[in-house]
C-alpha positions in Angstrom: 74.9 81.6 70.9 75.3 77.6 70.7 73.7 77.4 73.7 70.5 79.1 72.3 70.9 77.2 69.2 71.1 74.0 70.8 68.3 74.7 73.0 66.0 75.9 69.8 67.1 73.0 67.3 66.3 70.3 70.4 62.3 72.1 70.9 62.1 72.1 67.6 62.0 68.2 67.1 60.8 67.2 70.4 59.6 68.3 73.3 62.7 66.9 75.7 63.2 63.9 77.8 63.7 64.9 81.4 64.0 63.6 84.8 60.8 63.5 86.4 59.2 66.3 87.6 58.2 66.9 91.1 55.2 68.9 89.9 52.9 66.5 87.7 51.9 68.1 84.7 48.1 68.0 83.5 48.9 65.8 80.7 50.3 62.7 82.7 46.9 62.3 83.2 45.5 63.1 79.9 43.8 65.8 78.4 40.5 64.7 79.2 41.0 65.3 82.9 39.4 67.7 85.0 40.8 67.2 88.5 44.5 68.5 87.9 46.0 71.9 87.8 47.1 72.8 84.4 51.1 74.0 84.8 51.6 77.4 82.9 54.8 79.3 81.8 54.9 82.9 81.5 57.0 83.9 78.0 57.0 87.5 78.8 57.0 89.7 82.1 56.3 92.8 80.8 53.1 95.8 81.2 50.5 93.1 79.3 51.8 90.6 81.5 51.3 92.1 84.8 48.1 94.3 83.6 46.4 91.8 82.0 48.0 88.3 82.0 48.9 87.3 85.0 45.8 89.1 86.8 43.2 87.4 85.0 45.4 83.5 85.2 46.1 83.3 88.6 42.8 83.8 90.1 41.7 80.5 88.1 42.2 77.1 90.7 42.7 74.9 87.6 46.0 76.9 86.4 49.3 77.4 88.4 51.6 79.1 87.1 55.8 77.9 87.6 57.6 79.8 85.7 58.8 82.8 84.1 61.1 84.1 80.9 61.9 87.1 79.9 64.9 88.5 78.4 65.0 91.5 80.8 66.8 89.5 84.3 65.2 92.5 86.2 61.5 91.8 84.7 62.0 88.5 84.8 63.1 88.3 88.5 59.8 91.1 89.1 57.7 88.6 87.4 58.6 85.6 89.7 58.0 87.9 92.9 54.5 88.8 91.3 53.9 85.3 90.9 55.1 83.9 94.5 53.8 86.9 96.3 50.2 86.0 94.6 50.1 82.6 96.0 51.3 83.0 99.1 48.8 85.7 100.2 46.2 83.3 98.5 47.1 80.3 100.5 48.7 81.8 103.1 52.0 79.8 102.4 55.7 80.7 101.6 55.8 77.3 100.5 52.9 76.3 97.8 54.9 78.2 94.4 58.9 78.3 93.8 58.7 79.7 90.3 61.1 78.7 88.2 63.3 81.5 85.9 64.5 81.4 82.7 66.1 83.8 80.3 65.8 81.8 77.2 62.1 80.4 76.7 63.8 77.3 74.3 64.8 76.1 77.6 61.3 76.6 79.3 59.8 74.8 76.5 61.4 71.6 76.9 60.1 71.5 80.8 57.7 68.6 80.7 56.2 69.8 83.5 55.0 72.9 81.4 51.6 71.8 80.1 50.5 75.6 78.4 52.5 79.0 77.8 51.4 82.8 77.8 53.5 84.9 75.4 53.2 88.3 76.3 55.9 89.7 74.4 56.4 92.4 71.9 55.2 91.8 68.8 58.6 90.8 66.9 58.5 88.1 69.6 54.9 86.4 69.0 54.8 84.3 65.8 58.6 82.1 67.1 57.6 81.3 70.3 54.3 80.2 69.3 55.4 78.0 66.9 57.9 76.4 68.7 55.6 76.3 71.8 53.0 74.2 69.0 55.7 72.1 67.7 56.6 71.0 71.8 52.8 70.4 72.1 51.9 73.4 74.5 49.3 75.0 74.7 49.4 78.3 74.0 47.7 82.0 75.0 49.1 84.8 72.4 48.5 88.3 73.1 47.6 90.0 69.9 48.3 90.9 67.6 49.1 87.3 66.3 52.0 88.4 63.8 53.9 90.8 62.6 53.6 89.6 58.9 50.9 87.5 56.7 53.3 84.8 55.9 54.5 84.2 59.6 50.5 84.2 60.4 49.5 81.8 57.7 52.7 79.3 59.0 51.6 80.0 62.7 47.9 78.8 62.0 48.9 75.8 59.7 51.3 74.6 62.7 49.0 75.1 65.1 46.0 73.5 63.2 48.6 70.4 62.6 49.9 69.8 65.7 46.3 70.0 67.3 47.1 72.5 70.1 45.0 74.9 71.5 45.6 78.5 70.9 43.6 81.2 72.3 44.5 84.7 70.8 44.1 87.7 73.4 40.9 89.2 72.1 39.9 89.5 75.6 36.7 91.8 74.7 35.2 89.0 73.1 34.8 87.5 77.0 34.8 90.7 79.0 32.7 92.9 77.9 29.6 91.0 76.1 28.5 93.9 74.3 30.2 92.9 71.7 29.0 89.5 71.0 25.5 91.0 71.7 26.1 93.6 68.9 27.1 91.2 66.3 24.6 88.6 67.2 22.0 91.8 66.4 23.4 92.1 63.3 23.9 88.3 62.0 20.4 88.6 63.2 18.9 91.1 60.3 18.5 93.9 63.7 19.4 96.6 61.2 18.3 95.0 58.4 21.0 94.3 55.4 24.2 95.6 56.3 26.2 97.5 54.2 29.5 99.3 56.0 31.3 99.3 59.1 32.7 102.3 60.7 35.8 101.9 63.0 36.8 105.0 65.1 40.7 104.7 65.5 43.1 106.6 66.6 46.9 107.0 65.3 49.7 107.5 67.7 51.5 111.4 67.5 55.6 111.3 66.8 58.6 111.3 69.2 61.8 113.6 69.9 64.8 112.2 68.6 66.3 109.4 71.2 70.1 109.3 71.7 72.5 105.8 71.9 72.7 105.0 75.2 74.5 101.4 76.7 72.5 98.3 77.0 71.5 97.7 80.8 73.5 95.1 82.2 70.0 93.2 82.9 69.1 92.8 79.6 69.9 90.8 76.5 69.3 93.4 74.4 70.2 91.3 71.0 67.9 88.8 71.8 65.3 91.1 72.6 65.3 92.7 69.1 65.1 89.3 67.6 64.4 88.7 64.1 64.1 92.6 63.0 67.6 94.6 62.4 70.2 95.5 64.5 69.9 99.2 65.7 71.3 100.8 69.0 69.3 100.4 71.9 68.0 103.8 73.8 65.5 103.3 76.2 63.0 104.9 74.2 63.0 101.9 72.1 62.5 99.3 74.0 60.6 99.4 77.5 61.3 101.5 80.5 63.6 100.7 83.3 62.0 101.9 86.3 58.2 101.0 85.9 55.9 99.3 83.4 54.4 102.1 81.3 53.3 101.9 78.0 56.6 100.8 76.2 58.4 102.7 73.2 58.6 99.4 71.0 54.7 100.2 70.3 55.2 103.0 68.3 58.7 101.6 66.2 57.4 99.7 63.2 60.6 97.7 63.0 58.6 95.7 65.8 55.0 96.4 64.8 52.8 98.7 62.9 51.4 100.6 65.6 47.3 101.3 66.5 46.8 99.4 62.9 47.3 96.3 64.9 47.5 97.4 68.1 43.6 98.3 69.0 43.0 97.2 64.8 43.6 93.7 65.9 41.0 94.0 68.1 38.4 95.9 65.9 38.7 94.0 62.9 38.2 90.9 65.0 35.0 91.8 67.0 33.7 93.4 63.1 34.0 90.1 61.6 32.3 88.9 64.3 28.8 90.9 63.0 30.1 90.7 59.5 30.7 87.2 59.2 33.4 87.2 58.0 36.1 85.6 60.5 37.5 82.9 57.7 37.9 85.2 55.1 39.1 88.8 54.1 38.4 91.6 52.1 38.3 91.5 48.8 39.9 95.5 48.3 42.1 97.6 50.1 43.2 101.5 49.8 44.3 103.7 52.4 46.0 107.0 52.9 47.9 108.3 56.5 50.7 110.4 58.0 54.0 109.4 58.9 56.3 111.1 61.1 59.6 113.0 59.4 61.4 112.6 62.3 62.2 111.3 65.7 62.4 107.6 67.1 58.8 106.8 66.9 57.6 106.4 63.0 54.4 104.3 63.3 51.2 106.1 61.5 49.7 109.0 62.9 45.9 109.7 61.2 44.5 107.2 59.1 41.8 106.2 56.4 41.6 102.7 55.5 38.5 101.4 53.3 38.2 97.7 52.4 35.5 96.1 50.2 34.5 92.4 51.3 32.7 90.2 48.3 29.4 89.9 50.7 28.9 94.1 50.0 29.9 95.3 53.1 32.4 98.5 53.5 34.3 98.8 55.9 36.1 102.3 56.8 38.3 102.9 59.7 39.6 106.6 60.5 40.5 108.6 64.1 37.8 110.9 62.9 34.3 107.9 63.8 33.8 107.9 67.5 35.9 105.4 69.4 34.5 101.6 68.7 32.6 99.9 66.0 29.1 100.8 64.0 27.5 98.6 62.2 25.3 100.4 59.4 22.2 99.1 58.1 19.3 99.4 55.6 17.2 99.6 58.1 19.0 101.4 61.1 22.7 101.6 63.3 24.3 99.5 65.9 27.2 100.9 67.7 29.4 99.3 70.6 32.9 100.4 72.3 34.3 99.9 75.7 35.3 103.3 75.9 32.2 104.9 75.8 30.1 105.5 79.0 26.9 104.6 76.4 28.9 101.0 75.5 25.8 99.9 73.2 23.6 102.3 71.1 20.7 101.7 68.5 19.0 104.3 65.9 16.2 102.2 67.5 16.0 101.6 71.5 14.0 98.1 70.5 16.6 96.7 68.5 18.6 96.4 72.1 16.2 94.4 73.6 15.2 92.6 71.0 15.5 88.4 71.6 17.5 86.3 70.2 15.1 83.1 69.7 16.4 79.7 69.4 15.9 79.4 66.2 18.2 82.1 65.3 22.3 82.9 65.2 23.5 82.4 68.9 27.2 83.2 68.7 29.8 81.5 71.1 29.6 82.5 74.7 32.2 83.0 77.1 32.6 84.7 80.7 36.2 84.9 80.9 39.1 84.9 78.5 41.6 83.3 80.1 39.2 80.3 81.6 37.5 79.8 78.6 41.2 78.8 77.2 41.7 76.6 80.1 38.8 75.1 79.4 39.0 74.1 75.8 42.8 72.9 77.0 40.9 70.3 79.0 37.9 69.8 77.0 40.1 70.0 72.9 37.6 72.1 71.9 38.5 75.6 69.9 38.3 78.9 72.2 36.2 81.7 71.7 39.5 83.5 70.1 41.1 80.4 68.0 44.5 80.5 65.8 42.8 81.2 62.1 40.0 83.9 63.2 43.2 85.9 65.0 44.9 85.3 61.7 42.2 86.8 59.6 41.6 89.7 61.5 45.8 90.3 61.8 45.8 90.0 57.9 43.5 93.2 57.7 45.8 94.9 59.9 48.9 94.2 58.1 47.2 94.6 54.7 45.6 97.8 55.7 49.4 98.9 56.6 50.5 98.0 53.5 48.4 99.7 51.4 49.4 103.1 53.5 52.7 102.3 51.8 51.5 101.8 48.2 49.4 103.9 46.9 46.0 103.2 44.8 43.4 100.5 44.9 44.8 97.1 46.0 42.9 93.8 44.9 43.5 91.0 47.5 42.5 87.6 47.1 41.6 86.2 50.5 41.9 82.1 49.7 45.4 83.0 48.2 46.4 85.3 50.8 48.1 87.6 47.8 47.3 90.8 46.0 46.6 90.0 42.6 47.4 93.3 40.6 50.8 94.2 42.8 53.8 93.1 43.5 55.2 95.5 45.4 52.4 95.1 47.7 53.2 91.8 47.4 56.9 91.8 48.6 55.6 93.4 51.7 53.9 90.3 53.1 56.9 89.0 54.9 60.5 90.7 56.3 63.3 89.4 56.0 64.8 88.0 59.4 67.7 88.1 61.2 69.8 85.0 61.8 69.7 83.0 64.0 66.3 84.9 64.7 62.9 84.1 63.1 59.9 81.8 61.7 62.0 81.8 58.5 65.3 79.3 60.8 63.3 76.8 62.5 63.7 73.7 62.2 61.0 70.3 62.5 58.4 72.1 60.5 56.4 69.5 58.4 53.2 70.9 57.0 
């Protein structure tokens, strides 16, 4: 423990003075430059990581990623073999990567030779490790959602903002599948005429069988792992499996999340705003109703219906019973888009698909690839496609949308304030309390 604390208080105030490396890091030669690899830790070895993550990074030349942390030895040490195995079949060497490990990410922060991390972690995990990672002047790639409460977002984005990193949140749709820029560039475009609601098909997750005690694996830091959130026993069930990297049992606990509200919400509400233009703000009203489990381990929502008012007129509703994806409704017709879908783009009106987008009109921000649009903008200082305060935004609907299945009636928010205005309960809800020495809440160099 004063290990970790040592490590965390000395991230938190600088970003370490070290021998030098062996491996010069891209900002030796200043940001501007184009002509060096860009050194990338992995905060995370877990199913995002090797699904999503790593995939879609190491197949960039200008990354190289040299090391790995995870709290889990055995994921950690899987994550390193990924990593080397990767490189040498790309370059046919044994020789070209010898990832470093470490089980405590403080201690990967203060690597100069780090220039950027990927957090892939649960959610409990994102909003600490992206701070600190800001205040040692990394740049970052979160997987979404952003946080797991409104306050920690709010801090995460003002830190971020201050400490002029770049920060690409993992909205990966925005980049790899177009339709949905295409759909809300229709839209901001008057395609459908005036827009009045949005209708967002999704799912809730169904409850689990009771899960008994069982004894932490000997590979895995277990307290660490749970983080800021409370102490409870660890059962497999819990956490992640042992054996492979299937969906983990942390997604449907809301001591670590709030389940398909943020999970494909985050995602949603983010392409939405996108059409609804509405990415800096929030809605103005929220009410909601949904199921809860009575029993078992798993006690995120099951079926939903959330409706939010925004102060432009548009509705938006979101329930498992609307197809799969988003529809854009207006006065004079429909858009809808998904991924899911084998039909990824439909119109009440064929022609509004191939209608053109003129130079005169909206042209929304382009990009090809998620994770090389953030390398990009690393090099360049310019904001990603996915920056810190629309991932905020579209989080808060999330988390508000979650809170208002827990309190009933119509809940006023105000969107500059980030507060409800006519609940306090409601209210109360916008941040958890954290566990020491765990949390957004005990680190220290913060200066806003």
């Amino acid at each position: 423990m004063e290990r970790r604390r040592f490590l965390k208080e000395a991230v938190s105030v600088t970003a370490g003075a070290m021998v030098l490396p062996e491996i010069v890091p891209f900002t030796v030669f200043g940001k501007e430059a184009s002509v060096n690899e860009i050194n990338i830790g992995l905060i995370g070895c877990g199913r995002i990581a090797r699904e999503h993550n790593l995939p879609d990074i190491l197949k960039l030349d200008d990354a190289r990623v040299i090391a790995v942390c995870d709290v889990d030895r055995k994921r950690m040490a899987d994550g390193k073999k990924f990593i080397e195995d990767y490189y040498a079949k790309k370059t046919g060497s044994t020789n070209y990567a010898a990832v470093k490990s470490y089980d405590d990410y403080h201690e990967m922060l203060l690597n100069p030779e780090i220039d950027a991390v990927i957090i892939s972690t649960p959610d409990q995990w994102h909003a600490q490790p992206a701070i600190e990672a800001a205040l040692a002047g990394k740049d970052i790639y979160l997987q979404k959602p952003l946080t797991l409460t409104v306050a920690e977002g709010r801090l995460l984005s003002d830190v971020v903002t201050k400490k002029g990193v770049i920060l690409q949140v993992g909205a990966q749709c925005r980049s790899r599948d177009p339709q949905y820029r295409r759909a809300a560039e229709l839209v901001r475009n008057g395609r459908i005429g005036r827009i009045h609601s949005v209708k967002i098909g999704l799912p809730g997750d169904p409850p689990g069988p009771e899960a008994p005690e069982m004894k932490v694996p000997s590979t895995l830091n277990y307290d660490m792992w749970l983080g800021s959130t409370p102490e409870v026993c660890y059962t497999e069930m819990r956490v992640h499996p042992q054996n492979d990297y299937s969906r983990p049992g942390w997604l449907r606990c809301e001591q670590f999340g709030a389940g398909m509200i943020t999970g494909w919400g985050s995602h949603f509400f983010d392409y939405s705003a996108w059409g609804m233009d509405t990415e800096y703000t929030g809605p103005v009203t929220v009410q909601a109703v949904a199921e809860f489990p009575r029993s078992g381990l798993w006690d995120v929502h099951g079926d939903c219906m959330v409706k939010t008012d925004y102060a432009n007129g548009i509705t938006m509703y979101v329930s498992g019973g609307y197809p799969y994806g988003i529809k854009y409704e207006g006065e004079e017709g429909w858009i809808f888009v998904s991924h899911a879908h084998q039909t990824k783009l439909d119109a009440s009106d064929p022609g509004i698909l191939t209608s053109v987008i003129k130079d005169t009109e909206i042209k929304l921000y382009e990009s090809k690839e998620h994770h090389g649009n953030w390398l990009e903008c690393i090099k360049s200082r310019k904001q990603p496609i996915s920056p810190v305060e629309v991932g905020h935004r579209s989080c808060t609907v999330c988390l508000i949308s979650h809170i208002a299945m827990k309190v009933p009636g119509l809940l006023k928010w105000d969107p500059e304030k980030e507060q409800f205005t006519n609940n306090d309960l409601a209210n109360s809800m916008l941040k958890r309390e954290q566990r020491y020495p765990y949390g957004t809440d005990f680190i220290k160099g913060i200066l806003l």
